[in-house]
OpenMM code with the backbone's topology and positions (N, CA, C; nanometers):
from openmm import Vec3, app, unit

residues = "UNK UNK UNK UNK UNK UNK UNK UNK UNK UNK UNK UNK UNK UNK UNK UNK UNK UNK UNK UNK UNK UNK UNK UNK UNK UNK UNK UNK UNK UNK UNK UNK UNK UNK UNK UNK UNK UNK UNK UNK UNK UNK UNK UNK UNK UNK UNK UNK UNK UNK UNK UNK UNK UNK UNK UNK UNK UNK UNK UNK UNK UNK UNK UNK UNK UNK UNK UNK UNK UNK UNK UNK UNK UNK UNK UNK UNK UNK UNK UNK UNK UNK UNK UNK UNK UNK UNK UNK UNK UNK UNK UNK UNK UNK UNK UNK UNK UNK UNK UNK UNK UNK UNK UNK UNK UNK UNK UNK UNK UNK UNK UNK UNK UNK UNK UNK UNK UNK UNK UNK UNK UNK UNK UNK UNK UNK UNK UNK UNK UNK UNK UNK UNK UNK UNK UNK UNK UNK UNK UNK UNK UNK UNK UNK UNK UNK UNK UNK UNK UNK UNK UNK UNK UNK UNK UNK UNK UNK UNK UNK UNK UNK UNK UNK UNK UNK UNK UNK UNK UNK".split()
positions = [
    Vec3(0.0816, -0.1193, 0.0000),
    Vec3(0.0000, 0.0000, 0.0000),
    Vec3(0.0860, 0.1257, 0.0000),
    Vec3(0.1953, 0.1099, 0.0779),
    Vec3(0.3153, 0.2170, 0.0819),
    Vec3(0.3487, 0.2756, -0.0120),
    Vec3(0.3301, 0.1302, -0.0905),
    Vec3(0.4803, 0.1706, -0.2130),
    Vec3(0.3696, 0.2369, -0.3763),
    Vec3(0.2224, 0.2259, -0.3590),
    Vec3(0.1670, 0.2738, -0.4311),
    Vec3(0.1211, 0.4072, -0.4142),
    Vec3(0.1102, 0.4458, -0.2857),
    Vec3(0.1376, 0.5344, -0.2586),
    Vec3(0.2295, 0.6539, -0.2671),
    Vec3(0.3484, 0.5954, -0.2557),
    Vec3(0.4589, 0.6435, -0.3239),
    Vec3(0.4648, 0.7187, -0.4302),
    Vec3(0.4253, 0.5578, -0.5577),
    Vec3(0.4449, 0.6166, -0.6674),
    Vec3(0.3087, 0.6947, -0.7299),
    Vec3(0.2119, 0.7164, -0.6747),
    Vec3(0.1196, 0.8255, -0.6253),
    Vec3(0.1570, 0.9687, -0.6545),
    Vec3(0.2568, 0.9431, -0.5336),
    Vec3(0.3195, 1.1150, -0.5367),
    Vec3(0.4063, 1.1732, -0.6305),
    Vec3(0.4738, 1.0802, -0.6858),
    Vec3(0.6090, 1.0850, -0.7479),
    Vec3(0.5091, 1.1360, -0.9122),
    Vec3(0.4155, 1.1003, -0.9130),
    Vec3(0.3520, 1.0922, -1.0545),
    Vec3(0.2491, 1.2420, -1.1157),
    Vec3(0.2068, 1.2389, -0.9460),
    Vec3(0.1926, 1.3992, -0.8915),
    Vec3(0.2762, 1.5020, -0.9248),
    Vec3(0.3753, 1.4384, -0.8620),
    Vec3(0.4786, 1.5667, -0.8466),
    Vec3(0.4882, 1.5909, -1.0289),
    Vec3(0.5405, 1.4932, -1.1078),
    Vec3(0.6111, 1.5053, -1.2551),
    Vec3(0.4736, 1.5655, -1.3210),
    Vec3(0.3354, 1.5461, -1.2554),
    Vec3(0.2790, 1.6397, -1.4007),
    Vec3(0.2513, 1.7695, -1.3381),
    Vec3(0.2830, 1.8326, -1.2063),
    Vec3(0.2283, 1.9609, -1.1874),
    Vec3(0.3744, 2.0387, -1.2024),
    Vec3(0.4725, 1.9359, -1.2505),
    Vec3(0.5941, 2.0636, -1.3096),
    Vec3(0.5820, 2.1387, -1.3943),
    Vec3(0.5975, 2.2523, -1.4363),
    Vec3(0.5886, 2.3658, -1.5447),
    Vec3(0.6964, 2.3013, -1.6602),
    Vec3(0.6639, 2.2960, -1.7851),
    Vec3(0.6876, 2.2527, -1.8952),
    Vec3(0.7689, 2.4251, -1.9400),
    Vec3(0.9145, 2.3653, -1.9889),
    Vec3(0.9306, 2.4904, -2.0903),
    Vec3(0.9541, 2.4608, -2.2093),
    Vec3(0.8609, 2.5850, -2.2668),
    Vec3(0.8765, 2.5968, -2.4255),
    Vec3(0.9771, 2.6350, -2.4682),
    Vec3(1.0397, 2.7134, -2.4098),
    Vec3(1.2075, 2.8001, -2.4757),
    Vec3(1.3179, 2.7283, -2.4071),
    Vec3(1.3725, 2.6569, -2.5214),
    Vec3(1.5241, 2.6202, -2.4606),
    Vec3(1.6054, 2.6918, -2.4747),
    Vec3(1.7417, 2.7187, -2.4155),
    Vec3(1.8318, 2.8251, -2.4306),
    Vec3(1.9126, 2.7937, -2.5588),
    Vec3(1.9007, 2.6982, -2.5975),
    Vec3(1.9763, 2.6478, -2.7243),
    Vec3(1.9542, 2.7256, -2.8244),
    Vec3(1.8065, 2.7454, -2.8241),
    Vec3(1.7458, 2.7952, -2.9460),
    Vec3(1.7707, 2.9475, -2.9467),
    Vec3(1.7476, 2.9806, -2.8307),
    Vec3(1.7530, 3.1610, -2.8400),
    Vec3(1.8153, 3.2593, -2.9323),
    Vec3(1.7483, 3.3346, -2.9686),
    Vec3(1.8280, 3.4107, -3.1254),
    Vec3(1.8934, 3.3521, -3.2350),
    Vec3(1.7753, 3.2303, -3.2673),
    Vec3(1.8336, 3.1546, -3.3736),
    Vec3(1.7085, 3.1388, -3.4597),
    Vec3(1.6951, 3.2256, -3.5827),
    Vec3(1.5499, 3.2454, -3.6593),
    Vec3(1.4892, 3.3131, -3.5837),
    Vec3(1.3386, 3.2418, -3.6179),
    Vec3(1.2297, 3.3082, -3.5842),
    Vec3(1.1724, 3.2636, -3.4770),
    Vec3(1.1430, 3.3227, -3.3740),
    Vec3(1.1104, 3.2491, -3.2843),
    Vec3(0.9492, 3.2537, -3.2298),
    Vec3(0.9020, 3.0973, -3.2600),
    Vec3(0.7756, 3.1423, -3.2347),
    Vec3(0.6850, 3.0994, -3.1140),
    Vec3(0.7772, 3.0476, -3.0231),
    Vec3(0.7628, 3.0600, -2.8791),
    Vec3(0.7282, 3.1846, -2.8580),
    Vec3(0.8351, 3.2587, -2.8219),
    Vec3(0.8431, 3.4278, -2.8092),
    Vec3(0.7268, 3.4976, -2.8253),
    Vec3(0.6575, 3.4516, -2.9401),
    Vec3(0.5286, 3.4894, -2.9925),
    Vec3(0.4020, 3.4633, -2.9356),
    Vec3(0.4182, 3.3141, -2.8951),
    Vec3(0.3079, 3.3056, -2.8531),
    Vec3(0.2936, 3.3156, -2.7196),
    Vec3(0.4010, 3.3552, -2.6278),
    Vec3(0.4325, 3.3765, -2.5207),
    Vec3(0.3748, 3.5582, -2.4619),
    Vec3(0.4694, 3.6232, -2.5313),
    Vec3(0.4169, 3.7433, -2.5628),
    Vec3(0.2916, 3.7926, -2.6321),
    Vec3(0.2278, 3.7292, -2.7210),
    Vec3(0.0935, 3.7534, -2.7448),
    Vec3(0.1142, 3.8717, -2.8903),
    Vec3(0.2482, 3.8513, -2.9514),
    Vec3(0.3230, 3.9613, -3.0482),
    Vec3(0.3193, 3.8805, -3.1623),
    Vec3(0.2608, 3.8324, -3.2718),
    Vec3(0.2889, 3.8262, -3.4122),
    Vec3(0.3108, 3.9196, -3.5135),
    Vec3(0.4267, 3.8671, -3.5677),
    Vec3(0.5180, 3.9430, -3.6583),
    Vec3(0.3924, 3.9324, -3.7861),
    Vec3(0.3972, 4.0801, -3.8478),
    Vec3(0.2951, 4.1061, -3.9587),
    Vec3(0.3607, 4.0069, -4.0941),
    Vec3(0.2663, 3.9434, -4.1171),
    Vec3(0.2849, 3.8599, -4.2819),
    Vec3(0.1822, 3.9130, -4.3775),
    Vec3(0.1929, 3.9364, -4.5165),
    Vec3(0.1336, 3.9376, -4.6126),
    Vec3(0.0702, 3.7780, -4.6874),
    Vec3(0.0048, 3.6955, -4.6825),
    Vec3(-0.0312, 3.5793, -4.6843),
    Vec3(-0.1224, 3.5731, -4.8149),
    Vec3(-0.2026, 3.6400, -4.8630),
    Vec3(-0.2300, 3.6608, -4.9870),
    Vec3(-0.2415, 3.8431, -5.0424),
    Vec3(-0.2711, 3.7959, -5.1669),
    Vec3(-0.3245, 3.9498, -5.2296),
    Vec3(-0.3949, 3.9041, -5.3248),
    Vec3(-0.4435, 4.0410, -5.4075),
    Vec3(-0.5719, 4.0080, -5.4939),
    Vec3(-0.5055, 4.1758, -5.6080),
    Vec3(-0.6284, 4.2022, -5.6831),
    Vec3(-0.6238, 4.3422, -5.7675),
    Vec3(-0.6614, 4.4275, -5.6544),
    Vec3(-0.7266, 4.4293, -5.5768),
    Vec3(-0.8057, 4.5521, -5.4994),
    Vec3(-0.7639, 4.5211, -5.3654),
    Vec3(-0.6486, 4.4518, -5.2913),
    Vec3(-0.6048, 4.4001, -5.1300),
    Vec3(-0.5344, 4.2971, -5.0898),
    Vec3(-0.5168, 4.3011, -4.9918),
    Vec3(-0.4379, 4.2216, -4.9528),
    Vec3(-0.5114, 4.1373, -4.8155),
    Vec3(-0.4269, 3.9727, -4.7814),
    Vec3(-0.4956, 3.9635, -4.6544),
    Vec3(-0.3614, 3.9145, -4.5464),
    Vec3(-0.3695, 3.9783, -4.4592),
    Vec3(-0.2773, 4.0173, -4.3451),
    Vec3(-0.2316, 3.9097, -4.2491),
    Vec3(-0.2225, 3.8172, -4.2226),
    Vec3(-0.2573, 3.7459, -4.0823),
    Vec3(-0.3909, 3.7380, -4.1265),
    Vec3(-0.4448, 3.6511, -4.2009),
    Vec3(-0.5787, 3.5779, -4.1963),
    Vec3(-0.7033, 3.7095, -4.1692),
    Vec3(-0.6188, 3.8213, -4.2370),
    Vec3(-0.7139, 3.9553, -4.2292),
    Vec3(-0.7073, 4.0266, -4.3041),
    Vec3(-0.8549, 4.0482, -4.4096),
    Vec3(-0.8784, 4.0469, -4.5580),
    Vec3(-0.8776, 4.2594, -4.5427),
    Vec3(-0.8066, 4.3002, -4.6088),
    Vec3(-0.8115, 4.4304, -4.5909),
    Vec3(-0.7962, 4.5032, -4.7338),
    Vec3(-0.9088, 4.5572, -4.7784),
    Vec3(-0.9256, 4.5970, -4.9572),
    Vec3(-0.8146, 4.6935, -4.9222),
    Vec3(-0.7626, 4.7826, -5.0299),
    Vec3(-0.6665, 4.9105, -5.0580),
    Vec3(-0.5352, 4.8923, -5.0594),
    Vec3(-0.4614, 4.9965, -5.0003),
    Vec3(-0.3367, 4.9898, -4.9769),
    Vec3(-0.3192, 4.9896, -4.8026),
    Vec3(-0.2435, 4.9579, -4.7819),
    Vec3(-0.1905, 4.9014, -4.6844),
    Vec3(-0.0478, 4.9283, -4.6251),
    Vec3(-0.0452, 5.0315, -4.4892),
    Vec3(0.0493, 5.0218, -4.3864),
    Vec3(0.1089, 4.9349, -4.3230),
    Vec3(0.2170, 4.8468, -4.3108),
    Vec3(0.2561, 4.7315, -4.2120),
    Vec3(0.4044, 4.7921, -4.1643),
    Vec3(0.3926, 4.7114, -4.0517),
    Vec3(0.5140, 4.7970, -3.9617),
    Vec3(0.5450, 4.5932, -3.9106),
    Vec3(0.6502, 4.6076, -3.8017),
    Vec3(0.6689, 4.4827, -3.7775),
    Vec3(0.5718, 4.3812, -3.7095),
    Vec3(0.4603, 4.4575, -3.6460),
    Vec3(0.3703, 4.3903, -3.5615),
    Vec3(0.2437, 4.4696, -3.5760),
    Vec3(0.2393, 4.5448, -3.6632),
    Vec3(0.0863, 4.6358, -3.7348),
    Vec3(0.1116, 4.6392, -3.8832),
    Vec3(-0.0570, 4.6327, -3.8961),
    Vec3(-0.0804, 4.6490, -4.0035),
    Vec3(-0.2242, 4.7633, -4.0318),
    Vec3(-0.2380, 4.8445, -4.1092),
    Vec3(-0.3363, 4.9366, -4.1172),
    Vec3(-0.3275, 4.9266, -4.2552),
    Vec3(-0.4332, 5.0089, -4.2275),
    Vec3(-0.5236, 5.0479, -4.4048),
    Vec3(-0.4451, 5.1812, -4.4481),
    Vec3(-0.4413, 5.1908, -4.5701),
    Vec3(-0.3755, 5.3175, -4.6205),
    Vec3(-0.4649, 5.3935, -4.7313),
    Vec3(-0.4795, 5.5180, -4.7317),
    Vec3(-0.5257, 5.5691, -4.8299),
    Vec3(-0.4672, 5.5841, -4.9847),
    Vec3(-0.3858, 5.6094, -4.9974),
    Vec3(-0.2957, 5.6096, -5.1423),
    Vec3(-0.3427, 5.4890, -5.2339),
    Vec3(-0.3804, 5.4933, -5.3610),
    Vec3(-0.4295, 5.4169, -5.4370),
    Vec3(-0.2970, 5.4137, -5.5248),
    Vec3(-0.2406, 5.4583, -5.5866),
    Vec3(-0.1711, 5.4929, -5.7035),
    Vec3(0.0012, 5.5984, -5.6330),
    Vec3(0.1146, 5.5678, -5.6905),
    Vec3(0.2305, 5.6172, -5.6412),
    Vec3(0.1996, 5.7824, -5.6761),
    Vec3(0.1233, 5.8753, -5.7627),
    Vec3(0.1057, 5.9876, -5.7506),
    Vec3(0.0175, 6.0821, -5.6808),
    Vec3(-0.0458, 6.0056, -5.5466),
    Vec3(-0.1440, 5.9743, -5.4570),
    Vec3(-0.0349, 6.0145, -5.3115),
    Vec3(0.0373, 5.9669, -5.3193),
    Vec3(0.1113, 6.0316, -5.1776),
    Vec3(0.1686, 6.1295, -5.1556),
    Vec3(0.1791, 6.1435, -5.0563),
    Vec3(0.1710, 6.2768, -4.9912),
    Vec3(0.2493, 6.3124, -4.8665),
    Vec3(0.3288, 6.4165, -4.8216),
    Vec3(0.3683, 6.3941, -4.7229),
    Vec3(0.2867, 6.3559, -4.5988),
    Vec3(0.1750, 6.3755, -4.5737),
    Vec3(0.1043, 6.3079, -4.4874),
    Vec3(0.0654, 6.1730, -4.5164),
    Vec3(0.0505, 6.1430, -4.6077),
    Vec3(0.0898, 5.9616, -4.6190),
    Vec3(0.2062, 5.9349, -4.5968),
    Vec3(0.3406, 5.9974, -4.5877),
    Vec3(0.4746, 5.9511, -4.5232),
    Vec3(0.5274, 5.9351, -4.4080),
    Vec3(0.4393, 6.0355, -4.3192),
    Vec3(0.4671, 6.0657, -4.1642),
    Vec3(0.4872, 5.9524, -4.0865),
    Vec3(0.3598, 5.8768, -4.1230),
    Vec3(0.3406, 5.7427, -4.0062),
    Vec3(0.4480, 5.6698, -4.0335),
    Vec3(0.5746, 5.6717, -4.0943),
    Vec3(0.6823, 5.5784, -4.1525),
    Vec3(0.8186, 5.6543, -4.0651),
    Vec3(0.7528, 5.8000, -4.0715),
    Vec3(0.9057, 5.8771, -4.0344),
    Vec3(0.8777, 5.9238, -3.8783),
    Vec3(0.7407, 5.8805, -3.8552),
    Vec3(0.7628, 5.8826, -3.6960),
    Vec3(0.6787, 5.7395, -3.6245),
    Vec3(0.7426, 5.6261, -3.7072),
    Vec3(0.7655, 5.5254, -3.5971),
    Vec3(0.8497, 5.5084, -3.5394),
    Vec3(0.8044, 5.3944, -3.4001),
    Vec3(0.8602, 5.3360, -3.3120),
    Vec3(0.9241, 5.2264, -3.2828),
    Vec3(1.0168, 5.1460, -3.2965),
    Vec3(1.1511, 5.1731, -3.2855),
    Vec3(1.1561, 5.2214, -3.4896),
    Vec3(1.2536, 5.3481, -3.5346),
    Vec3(1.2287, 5.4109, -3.6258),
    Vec3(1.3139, 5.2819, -3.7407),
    Vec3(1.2262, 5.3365, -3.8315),
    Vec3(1.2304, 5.1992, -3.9323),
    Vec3(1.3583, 5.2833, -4.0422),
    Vec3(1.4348, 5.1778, -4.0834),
    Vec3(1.5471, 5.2011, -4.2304),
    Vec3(1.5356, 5.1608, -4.3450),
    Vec3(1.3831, 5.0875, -4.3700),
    Vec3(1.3716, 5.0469, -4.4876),
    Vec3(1.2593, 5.0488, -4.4974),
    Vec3(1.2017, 5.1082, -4.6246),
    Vec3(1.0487, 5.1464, -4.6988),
    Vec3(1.0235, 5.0420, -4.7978),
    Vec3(1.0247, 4.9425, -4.7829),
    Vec3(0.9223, 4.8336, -4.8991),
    Vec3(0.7869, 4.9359, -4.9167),
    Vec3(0.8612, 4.9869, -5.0813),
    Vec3(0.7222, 5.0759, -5.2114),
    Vec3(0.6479, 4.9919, -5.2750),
    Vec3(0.5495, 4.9364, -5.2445),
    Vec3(0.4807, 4.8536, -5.3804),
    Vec3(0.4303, 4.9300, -5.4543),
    Vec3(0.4870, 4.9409, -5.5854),
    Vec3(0.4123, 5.0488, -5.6344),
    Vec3(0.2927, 4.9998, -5.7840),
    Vec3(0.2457, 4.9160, -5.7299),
    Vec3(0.1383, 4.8221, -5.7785),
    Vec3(0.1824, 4.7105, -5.8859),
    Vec3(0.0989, 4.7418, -6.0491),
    Vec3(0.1272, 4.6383, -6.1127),
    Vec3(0.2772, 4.5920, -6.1882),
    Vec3(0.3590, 4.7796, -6.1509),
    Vec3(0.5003, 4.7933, -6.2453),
    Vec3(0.5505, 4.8553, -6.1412),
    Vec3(0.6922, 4.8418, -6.1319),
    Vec3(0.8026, 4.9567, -6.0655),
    Vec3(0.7796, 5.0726, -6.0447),
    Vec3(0.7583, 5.1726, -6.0542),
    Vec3(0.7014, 5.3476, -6.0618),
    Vec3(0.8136, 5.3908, -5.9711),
    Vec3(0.8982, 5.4645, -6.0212),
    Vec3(1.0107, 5.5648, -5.8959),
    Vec3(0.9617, 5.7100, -5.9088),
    Vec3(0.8281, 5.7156, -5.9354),
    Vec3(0.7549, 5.8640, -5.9479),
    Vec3(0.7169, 5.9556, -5.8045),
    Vec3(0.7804, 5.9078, -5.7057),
    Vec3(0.7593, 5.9171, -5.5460),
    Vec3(0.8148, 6.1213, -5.5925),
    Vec3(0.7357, 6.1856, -5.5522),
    Vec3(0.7696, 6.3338, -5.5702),
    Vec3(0.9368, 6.3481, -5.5361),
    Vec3(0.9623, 6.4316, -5.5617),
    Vec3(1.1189, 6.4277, -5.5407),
    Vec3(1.1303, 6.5099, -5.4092),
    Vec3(1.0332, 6.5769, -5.3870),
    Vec3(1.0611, 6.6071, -5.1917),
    Vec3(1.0498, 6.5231, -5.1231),
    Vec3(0.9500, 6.4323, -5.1351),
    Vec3(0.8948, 6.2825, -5.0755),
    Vec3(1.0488, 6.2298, -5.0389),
    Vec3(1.1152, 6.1954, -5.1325),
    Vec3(1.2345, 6.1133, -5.1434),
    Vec3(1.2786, 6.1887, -5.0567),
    Vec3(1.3309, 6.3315, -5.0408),
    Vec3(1.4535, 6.4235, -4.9858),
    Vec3(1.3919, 6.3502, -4.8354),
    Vec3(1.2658, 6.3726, -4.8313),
    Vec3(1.1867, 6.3577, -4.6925),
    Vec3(1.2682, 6.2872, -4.5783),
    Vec3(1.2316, 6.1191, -4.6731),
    Vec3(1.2320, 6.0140, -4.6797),
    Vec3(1.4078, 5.9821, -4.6202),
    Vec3(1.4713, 6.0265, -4.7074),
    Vec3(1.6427, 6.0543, -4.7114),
    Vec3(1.6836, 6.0890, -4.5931),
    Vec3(1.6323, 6.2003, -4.5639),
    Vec3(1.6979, 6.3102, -4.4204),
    Vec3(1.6679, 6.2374, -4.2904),
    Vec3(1.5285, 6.1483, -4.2875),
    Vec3(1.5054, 6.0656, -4.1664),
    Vec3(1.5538, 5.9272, -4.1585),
    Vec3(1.6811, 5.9070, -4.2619),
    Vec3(1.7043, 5.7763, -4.2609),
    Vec3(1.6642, 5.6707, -4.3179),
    Vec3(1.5486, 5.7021, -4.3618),
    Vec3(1.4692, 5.5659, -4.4743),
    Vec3(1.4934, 5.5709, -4.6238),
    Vec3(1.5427, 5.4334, -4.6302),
    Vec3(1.5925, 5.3766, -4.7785),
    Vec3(1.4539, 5.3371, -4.8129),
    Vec3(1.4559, 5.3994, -4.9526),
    Vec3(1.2976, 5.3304, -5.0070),
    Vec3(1.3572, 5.2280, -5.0871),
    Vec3(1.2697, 5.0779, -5.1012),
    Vec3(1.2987, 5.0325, -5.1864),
    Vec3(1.1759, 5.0458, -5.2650),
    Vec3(1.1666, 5.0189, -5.3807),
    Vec3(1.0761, 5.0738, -5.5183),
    Vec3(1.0351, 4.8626, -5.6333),
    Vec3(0.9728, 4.8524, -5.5472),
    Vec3(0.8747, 4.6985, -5.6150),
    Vec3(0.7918, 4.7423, -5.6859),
    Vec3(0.7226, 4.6263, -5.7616),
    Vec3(0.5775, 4.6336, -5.7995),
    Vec3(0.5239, 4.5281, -5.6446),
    Vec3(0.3805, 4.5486, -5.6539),
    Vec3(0.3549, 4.5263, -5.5442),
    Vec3(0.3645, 4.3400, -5.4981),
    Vec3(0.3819, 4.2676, -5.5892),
    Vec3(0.3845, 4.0967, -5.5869),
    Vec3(0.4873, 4.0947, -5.4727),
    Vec3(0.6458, 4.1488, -5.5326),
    Vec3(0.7356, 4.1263, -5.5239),
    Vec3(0.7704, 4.1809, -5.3704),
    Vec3(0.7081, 4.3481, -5.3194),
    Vec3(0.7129, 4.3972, -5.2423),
    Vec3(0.6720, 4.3211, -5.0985),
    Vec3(0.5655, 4.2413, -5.1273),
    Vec3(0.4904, 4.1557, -5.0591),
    Vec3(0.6020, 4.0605, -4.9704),
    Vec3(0.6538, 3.9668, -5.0633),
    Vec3(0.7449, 3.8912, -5.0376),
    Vec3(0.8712, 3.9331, -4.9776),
    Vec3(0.9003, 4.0835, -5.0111),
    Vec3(1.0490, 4.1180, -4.9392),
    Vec3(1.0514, 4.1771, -4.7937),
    Vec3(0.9026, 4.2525, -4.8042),
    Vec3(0.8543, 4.2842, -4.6815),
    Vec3(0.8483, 4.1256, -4.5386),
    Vec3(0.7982, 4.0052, -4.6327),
    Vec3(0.7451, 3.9004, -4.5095),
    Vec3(0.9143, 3.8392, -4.4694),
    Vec3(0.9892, 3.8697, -4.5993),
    Vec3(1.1698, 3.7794, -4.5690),
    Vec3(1.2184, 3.8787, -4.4462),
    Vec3(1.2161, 4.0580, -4.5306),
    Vec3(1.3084, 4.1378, -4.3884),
    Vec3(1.2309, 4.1493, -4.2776),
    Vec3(1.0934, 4.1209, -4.2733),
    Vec3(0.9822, 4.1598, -4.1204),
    Vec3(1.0385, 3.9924, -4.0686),
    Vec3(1.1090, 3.8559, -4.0979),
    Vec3(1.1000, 3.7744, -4.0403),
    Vec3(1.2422, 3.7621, -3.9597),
    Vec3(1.3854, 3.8297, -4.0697),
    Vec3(1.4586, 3.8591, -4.0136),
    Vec3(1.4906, 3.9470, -3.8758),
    Vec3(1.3981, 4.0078, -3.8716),
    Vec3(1.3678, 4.1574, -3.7561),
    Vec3(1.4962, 4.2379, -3.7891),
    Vec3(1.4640, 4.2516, -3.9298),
    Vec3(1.4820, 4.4018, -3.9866),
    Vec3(1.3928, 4.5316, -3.9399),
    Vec3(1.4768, 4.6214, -3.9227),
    Vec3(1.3712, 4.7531, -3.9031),
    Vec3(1.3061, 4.8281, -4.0692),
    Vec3(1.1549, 4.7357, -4.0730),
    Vec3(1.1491, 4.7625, -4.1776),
    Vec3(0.9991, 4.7973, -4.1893),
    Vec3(0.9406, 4.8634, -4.2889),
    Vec3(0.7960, 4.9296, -4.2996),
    Vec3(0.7874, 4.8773, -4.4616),
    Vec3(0.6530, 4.8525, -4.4878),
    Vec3(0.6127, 4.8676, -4.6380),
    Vec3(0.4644, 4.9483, -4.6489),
    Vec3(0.4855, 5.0411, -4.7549),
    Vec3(0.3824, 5.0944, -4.8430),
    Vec3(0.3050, 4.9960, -4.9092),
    Vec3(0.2009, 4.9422, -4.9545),
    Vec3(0.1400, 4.8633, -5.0720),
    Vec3(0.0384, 4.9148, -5.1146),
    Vec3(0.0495, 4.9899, -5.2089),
    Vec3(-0.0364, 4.9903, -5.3155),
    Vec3(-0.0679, 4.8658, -5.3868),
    Vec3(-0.2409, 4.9172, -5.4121),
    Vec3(-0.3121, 4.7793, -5.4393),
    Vec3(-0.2936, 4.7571, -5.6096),
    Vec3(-0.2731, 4.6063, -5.6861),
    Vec3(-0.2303, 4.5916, -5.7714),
    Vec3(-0.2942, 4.6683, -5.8885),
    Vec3(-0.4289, 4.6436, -5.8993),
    Vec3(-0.5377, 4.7361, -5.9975),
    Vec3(-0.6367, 4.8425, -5.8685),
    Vec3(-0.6139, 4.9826, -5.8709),
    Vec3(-0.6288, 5.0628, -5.7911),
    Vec3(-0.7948, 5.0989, -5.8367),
    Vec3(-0.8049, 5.0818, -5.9437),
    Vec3(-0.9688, 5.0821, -5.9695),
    Vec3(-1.0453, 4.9887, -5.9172),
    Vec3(-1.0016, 4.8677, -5.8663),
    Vec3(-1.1029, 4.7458, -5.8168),
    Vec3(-1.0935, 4.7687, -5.6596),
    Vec3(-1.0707, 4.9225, -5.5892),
    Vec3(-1.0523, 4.9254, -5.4576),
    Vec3(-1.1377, 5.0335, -5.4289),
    Vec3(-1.2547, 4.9968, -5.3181),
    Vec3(-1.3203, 5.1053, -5.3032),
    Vec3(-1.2803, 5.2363, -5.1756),
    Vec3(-1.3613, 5.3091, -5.1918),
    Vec3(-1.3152, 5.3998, -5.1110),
    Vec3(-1.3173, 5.3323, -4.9938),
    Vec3(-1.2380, 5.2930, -4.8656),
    Vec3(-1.2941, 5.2707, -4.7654),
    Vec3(-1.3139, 5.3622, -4.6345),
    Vec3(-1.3963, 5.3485, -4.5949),
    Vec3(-1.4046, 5.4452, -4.4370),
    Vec3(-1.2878, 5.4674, -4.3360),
    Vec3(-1.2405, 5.5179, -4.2838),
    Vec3(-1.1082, 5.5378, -4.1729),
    Vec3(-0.9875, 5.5001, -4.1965),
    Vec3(-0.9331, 5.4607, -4.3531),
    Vec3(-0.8066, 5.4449, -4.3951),
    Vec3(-0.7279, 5.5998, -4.3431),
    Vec3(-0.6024, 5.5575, -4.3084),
    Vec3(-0.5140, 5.6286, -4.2814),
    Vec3(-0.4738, 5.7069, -4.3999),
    Vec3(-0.4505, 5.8152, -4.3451),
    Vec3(-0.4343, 5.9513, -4.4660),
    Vec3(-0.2748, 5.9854, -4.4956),
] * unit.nanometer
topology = app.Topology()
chain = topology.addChain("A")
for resn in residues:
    res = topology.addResidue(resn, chain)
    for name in ("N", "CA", "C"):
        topology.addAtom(name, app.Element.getBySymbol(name[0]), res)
């Protein structure tokens, strides 16, 4: 009776130990998605797109589109002759401040970004890079996985199949 007793406790004891998910082995090696789900922080992915949006993390959002490393918002700018320095701000005053601008600039390349835009852009440290928007997609999800300090613009591929939407960022 002792000895079942025993192993009673012993069996006790091994499942009310705390299990860890993070070994030290692993630490700062990729991506870590412990970290993530620990913290309650997923890193922003682009996972599909369409002519008129994109969908975010399993979140269908028509237009163009703000993403930062762990946000994503709606953007007003349809077309690269559409921005504005107030469509640039939210890029040149984030937090921790970003060095790289992934431009989708929809179905072709476009380096038509106003030429103050650029100076803007320049003086606060941000390298634009200049995609069509497929490609932008993909370079944005490689440097946001690296934890690059990095932001992307996306303009939507056909800017006519995007409707106006309500509370996009200006």
């Amino acid at each position: 009776m002792s000895r079942t007793l025993l192993q009673l406790r012993r069996s006790l004891r091994a499942a009310t130990r705390p299990t860890t998910l993070l070994t030290r082995r692993w630490i700062n090696y990729g991506h870590d998605m412990h970290k993530e789900m620990l913290n309650g922080t997923a890193k922003v992915s682009v996972t599909e797109y369409d002519e008129g949006g994109f969908v975010i993390n399993d979140v269908n959002m028509r237009g163009g589109v703000a993403l930062f490393s762990e946000i994503a918002m709606l953007w007003k700018p349809k077309r690269i002759e559409d921005i504005t320095r107030e469509h640039l701000t939210v890029f040149i005053v984030s937090n921790p401040p970003i060095e790289i601008l992934v431009l989708g600039c929809g179905e072709r390349i476009n380096h038509g970004l106003a030429p103050e835009l650029k100076e803007m852009l320049k003086v606060n440290g941000i390298v634009v890079e200049y995609l069509d928007t497929v490609n932008a997609c993909a370079t944005f999800n490689i440097l946001n996985a690296e934890d690059r300090r990095v932001a992307a613009a996306l303009l939507p591929y056909d800017p006519d199949a995007t409707p106006e939407a309500p509370g996009t960022t200006s």
